[in-house]
Every structure is written in structure tokens, then in C-alpha cells.
C-alpha positions as CSV (number, residue, x, y, z in Angstrom):
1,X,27.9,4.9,20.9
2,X,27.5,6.2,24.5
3,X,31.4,6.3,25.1
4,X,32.1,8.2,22.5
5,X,29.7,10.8,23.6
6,X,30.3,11.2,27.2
7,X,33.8,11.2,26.4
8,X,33.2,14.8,24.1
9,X,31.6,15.6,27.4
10,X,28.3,15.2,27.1
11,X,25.8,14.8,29.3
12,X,23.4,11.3,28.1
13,X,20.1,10.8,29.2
14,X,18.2,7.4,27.5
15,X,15.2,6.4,27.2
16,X,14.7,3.2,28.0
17,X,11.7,0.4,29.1
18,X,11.8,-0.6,33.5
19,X,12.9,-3.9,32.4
20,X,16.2,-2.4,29.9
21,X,17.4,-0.1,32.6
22,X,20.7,-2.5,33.0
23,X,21.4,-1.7,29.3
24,X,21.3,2.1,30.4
25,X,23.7,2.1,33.4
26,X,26.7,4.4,31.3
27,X,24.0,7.1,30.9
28,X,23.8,10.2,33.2
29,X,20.3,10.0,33.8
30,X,17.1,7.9,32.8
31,X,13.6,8.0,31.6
32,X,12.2,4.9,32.6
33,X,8.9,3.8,30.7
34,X,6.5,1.1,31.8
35,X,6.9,-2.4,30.4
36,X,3.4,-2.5,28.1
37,X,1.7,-4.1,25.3
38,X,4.0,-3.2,21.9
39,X,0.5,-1.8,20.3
40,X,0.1,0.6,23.8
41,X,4.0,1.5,23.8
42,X,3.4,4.9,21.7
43,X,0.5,6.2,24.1
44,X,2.2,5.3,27.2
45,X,5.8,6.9,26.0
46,X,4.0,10.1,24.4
47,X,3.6,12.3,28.0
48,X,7.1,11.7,29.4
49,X,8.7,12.7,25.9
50,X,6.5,15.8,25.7
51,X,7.5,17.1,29.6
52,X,11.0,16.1,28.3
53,X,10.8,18.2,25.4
54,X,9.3,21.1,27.4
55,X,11.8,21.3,30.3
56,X,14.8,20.9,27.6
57,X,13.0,23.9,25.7
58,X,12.6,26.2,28.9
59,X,16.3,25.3,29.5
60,X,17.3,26.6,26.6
61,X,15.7,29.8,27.0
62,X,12.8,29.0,24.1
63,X,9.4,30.9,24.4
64,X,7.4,27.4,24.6
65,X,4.2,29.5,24.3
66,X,5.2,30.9,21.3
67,X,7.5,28.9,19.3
68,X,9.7,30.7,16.7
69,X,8.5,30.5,12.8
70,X,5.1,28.7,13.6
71,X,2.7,29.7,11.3
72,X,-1.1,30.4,11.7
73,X,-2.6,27.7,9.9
74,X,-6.5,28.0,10.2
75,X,-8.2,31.4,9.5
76,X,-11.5,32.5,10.8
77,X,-14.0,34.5,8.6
């Protein structure tokens, strides 16, 4: 639960749809996502999560151009 969290001292940060953003209001900070067909949601929810996942990598001093144990998968001959 979000209490339980924050109170360890973490910072929270949820993900939540424009029209759920009351649900959110213990969290630190939001990503709001538009309010879409459920068949749409995935696509629509896809880009923020990525640039999330990128900033959170380049925060944490990752190489995002060249993730650790990432193997070469296709071969040219």
C-alpha cells in the first residue's frame, strides 16, 4: 500500500488514467494517461512508460545506448 511505502521513505510516482487522478492524491508525483478506448489503452500508455523508463535509467547512471548483458541476436553473413 502507498502508506507503507512513503513511510520507508520512498518517493511514489503512479500511473494513473486523467479521470483516476483523485485515487492518486498520496503519491509524489503523477503520470497522467488519457481516458481511451480499453482496446487503444496499450498504444496510448506505451511512449510515456518508455520516456519513464529512460529518464529513471539515465538517473541511475545506466549506459541506455548500450545496456549491460544484451546480446547480439541477428548475425550478418
Amino acid at each position: 500500500n502507498i502508506k507503507e511505502v512513503k513511510a520507508r521513505g520512498a518517493i511514489v510516482v503512479a500511473i494513473c488514467k486523467e479521470n483516476l487522478q483523485e485515487a492518486c492524491q498520496e503519491c509524489d508525483e503523477q503520470i497522467l494517461l488519457p481516458n481511451v478506448n480499453p482496446l487503444l489503452a496499450p498504444i496510448v500508455s506505451v511512449i510515456p512508460l518508455q520516456i519513464f523508463a529512460y529518464y529513471m535509467a539515465i538517473f541511475r547512471g545506466c549506459d541506455v545506448d548500450k545496456p549491460r548483458n544484451l546480446a547480439k541476436s541477428v548475425t550478418v553473413e
